[in-house]
N, C-alpha and C positions, 0 to 999 in steps of 0.2 A: 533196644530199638524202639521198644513200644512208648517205652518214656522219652527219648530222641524224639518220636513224631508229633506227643502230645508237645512238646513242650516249642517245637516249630509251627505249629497251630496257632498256639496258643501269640506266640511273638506273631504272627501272622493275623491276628486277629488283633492283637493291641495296638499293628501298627493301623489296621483299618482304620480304628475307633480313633486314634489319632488324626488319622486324615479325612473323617469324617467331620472331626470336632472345631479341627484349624479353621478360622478366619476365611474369608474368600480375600483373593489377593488382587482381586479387581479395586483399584480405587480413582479418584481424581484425578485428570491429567491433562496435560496441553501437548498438543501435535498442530506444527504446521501448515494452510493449505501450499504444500509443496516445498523451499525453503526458507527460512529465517535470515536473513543475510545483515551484517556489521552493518550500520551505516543508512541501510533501508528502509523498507515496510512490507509489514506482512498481513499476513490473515489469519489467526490461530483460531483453533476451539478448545473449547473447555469440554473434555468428553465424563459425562458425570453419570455411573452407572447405577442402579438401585443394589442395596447390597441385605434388602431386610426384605423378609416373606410375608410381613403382617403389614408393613405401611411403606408408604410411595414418600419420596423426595419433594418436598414441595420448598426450601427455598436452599439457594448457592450464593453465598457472597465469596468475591474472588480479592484478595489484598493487592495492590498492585506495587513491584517495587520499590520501596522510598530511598537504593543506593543507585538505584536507575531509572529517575522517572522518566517516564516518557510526553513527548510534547502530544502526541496527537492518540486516544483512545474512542473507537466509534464503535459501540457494540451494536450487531445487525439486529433487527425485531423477532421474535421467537415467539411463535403464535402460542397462544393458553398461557405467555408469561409477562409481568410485569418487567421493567428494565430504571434502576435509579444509579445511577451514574455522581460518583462521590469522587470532588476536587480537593485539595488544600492546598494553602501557600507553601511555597519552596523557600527551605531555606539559602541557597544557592540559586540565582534564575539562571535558568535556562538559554543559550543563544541558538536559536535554529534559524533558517536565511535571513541572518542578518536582523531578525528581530530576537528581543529579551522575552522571557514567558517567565512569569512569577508563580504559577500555580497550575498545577498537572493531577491527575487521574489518580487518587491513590485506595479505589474500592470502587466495585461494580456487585449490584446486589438484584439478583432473578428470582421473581416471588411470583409463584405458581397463582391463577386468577383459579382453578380448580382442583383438580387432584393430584398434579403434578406428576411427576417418574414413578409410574406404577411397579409393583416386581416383577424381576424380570426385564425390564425396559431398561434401554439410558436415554439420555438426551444430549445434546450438542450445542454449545452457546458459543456463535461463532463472536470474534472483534477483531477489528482495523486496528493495528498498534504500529508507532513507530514514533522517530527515529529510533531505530534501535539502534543500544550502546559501541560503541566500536572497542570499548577499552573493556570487557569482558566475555566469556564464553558461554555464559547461561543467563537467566534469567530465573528466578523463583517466583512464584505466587502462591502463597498460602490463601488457604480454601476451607471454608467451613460450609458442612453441608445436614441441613436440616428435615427432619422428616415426621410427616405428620404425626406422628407418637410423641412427638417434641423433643426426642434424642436428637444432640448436635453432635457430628463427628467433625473432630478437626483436622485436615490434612496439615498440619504445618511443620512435620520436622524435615530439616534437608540431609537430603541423603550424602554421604561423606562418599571420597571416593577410598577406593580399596577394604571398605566396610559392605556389610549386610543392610540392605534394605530397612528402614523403621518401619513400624510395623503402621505408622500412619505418614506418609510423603508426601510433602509438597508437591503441589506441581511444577515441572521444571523442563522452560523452555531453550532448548540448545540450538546457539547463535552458529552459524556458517559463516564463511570471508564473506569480506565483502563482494560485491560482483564487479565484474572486469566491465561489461555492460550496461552497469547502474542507470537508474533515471536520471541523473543529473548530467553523468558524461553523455546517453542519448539525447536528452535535452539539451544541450552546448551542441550534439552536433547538427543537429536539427534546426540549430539557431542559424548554424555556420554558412551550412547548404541552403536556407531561406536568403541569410545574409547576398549568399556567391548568387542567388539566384534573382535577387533584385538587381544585383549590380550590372549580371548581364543582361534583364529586361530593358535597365535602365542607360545601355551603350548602345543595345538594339534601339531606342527608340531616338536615342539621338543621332546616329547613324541614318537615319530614315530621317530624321530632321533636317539632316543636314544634305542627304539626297533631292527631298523637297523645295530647298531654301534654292541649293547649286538650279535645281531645272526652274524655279522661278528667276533666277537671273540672269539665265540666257535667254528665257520667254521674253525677261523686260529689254535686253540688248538688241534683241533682235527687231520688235515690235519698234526701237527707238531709231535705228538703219532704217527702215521702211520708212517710219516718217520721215526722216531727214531728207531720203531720195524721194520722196511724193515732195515734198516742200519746195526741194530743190526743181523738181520740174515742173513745178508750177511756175516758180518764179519763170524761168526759162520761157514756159508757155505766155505769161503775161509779157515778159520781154519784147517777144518775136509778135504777138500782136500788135500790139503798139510801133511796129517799125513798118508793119503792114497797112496800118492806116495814114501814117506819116507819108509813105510813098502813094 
């Protein structure tokens, strides 16, 4: 029994020192503001958390992907940090409304102006990204993140499905349908209803035109009778005069 208990200590103890010893499984990642949708635009962050007790995070470049670029990348200003924003030409352009795009978004790099993600801390690098792909499920972004000791960790492998997490993962953004609601079908209908909304401004006003036009022609009809009969008794009056001096 007594060696039974040493020997469950003991496993009890190795597994501690184990779980003491393992990695922190916090790493780089991209979440949504809200969802991701086929076809759209979104808002993501880059959530990048300090994983070392002796030095801070001070620079994140993000790879963006070159099987899916995207026409449109607007990263927001992230006070204490630099923002350099890196294009190259496509070998494939791009067709988004109807214009061609030769060169898209394929690296964003945030460099700390001071001590950057201290331990303990993360940070948030929000960006405007879009159109997003319609002809896939996810999106990757390999992430290298640097810290003042000058150690670079690379997030870049992709996690496979029905496997174990690597033990460094890319980040990876998962795409939703498209929406039934889209900007564009709002936009068409927005158009439609401005559309229907001139046309009846524009019956309404000729309606009123044509009100205007009808009572101006019976003012002129009218005003044209009065004269006729004033004219005509005048004549009448000059007539009867003239027979009166005659007699």
């Amino acid at each position: 029994m007594k060696a039974s208990r040493i020997a469950a200590a003991g496993a009890v103890a190795g597994a501690a020192v184990l779980a003491v010893s393992s990695p922190c499984f916090a790493h780089v990642s991209v979440q949504p503001e809200g969802e991701a949708a086929k076809g759209g635009y979104a808002v993501v962050g880059f959530k990048v958390p300090n994983e070392r007790d002796n030095a801070s995070t001070t620079k994140l470049e993000v790879t963006f992907p070159s099987d899916h670029p995207l026409s449109s990348v607007l990263p927001q200003p992230v006070e204490g940090w630099d923002i350099k924003v890196t294009k190259s030409r496509l070998a494939e352009p791009l067709e988004v409304h109807g214009k061609k795009i030769d060169e898209a978004v394929t690296k964003v790099t945030w460099t700390a102006k001071g001590e950057g993600i201290r331990p303990g801390f993360f940070q948030k690098f929000p960006v405007s990204v879009g159109t997003l792909p319609e002809n896939t499920d996810q999106l990757v972004f390999k992430a290298l993140q640097t810290y003042s000791s000058k150690e670079v960790v690379r997030w870049i492998e992709v996690p496979q499905e029905g496997q174990d997490e690597p033990d460094n993962p890319a980040p990876v953004l998962a795409l939703t349908a498209p929406a039934e609601d889209g900007h564009g079908h709002g936009a068409a209908a927005e158009d439609d209803k401005a559309s229907d909304d001139a046309e009846k401004a524009s019956a309404e006003t000729s309606a009123a035109s044509g009100d205007d036009s009808d009572g101006t022609d019976t003012t002129a009809r009218v005003l044209g009778v009065v004269g006729i009969v004033v004219g005509a008794a005048g004549v009448a009056y000059g007539v009867l005069a003239g027979r009166r001096r005659t007699a």
